[in-house]
N, C-alpha and C positions, 0 to 999 in steps of 0.2 A: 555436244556428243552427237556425232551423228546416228541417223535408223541402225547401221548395221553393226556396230557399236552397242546399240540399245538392244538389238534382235540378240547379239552374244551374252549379254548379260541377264537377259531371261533366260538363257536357256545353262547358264551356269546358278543361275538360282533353282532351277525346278528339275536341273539332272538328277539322277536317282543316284545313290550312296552304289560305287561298283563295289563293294562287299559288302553287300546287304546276307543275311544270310540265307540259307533253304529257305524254312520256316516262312521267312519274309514274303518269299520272292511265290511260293506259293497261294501265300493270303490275299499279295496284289495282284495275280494271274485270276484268281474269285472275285475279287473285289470288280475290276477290270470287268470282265465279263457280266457281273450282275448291273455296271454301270451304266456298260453299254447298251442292255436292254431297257434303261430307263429311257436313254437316249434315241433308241432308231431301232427300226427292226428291218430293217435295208441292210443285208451284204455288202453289199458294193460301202456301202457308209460308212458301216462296221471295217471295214478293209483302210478305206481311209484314215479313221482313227489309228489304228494301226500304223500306216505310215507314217506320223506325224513323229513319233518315237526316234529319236536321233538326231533329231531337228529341233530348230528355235520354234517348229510350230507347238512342240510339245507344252510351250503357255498355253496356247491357243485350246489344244485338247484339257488340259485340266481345268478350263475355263466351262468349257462345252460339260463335262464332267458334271461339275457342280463348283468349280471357286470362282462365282461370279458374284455379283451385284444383288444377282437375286437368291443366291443359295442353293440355287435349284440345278439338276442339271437342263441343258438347254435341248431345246425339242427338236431335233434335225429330220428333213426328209425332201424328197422331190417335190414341188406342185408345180401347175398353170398359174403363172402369177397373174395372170390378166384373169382369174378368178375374184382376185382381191380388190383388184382395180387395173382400168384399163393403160394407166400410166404407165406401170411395172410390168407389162408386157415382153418385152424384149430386156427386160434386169437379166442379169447372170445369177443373181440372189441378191436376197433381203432379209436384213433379221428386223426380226418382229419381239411385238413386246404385249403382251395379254396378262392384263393383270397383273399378276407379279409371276408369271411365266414369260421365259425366253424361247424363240423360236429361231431359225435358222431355216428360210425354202429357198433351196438352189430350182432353178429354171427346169424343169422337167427334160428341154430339149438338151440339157445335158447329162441326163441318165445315163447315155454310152459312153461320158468321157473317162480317160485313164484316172484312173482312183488316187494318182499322185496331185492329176488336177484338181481331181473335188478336195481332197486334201486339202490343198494350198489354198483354195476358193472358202476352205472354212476358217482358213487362219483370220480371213479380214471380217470373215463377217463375226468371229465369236469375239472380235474386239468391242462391237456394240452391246451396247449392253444395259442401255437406256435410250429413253426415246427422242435424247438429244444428239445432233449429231453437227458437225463443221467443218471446214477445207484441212484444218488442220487434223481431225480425226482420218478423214479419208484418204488424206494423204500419206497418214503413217497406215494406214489399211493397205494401200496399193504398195507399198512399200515394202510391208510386211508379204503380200503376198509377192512380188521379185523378190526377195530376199528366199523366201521357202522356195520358190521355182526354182531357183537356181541349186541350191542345196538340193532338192529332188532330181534333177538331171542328174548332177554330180555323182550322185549315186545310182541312177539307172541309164545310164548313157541309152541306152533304145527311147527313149523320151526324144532325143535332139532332132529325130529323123521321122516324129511322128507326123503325119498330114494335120496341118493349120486348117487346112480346107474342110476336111472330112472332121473336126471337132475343134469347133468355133472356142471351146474353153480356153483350149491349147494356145489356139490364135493368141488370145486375150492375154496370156503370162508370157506368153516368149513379147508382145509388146514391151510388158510391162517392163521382164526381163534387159530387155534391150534401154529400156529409157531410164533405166536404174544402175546400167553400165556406162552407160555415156557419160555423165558425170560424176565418175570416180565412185558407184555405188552410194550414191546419195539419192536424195527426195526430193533435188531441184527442179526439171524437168517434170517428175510425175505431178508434182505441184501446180506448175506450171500447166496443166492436163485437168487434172482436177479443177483448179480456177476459171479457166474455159466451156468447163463443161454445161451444157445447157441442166443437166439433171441435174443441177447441186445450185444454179443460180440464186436459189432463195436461201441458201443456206451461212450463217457468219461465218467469220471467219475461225471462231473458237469457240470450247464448248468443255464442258465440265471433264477433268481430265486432259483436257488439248488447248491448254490457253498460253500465255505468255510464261 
């Protein structure tokens, strides 16, 4: 089965019931919003959540939520990641793992990007969710994220025409985008990227969750 296959199939498992009733749909609109403040107290963040709704990212957010590994919901926000170490200076993000808290820091230099992209930028990072990671994790990450970028153009056509130049995020998905179209929407190519990549060198090839 390939990723986008697998991306469909999350997201027919965690659809919400289209006749839920009032009642319901008011408790989860509370619910929702009391969650979010566990999560982030960034707008912009908040806005992303939001979009993930109608998409296969909609795993990704009930993960972020709280249905993770750790049960907790996961801690999202901007930082300096060359705060943490000098290595992760130029990351796009990085989830983090504290104790038995989950964290999610996107790169601060993209605080001004379109909330479809941090969106999408959080689908791959709320797949980690332990402190092991491999080519085959990261490759269904980048995966998952063309998969969401393409669904978020789809539905915002003003996305296709935005400046790559003027927000590097952007750059970064219509990449991916692009490497995830070339062979027939698959993960061979991004793989192929992944494998190469000097930031993942030390990394197996498999990892609990992503093995044979």
């Amino acid at each position: 089965m390939h990723v986008a296959s697998i991306f469909i199939l999350f997201f027919m498992m965690f659809m919400p019931m289209a006749f839920a009733q009032d009642d319901n749909a008011i408790q989860n609109a509370v619910y929702q919003k009391n969650s979010y403040s566990a999560v982030t107290k960034d707008p912009k963040l908040m806005q992303a959540l939001d979009l993930m709704d109608g998409t296969t990212g909609e795993w990704a957010k009930m993960a972020i939520l709280g249905d993770n590994l750790s049960g907790k919901p996961v801690k999202i926000m901007f930082k300096d990641l060359s705060k943490i170490s000098p290595q992760y200076a130029t990351f796009d993000a990085l989830g983090w793992k504290d104790n038995d808290t989950l964290y999610i820091y996107i790169n601060k230099k993209h605080s001004n990007a379109p909330p479809e992209a941090l969106a999408t930028i959080l689908c791959h990072e709320a797949v980690h969710q332990d402190t092991s990671s491999s080519i085959e994790e990261e490759t269904y990450c980048w995966g998952y994220e063309a998969d969401v970028w393409i669904q978020m153009k789809k539905r915002n056509p003003a996305l296709i025409n935005i400046s790559s130049s003027e927000y590097p995020l952007v750059n970064r998905l219509n990449t991916l985008e692009k490497m995830f179209k070339n062979v027939n929407y698959t993960t061979k190519e991004i793989k192929q990227s992944v494998s190469t990549n000097p930031g993942y060198s030390d990394l197996p090839m498999y990892s609990p969750g992503f093995g044979k």
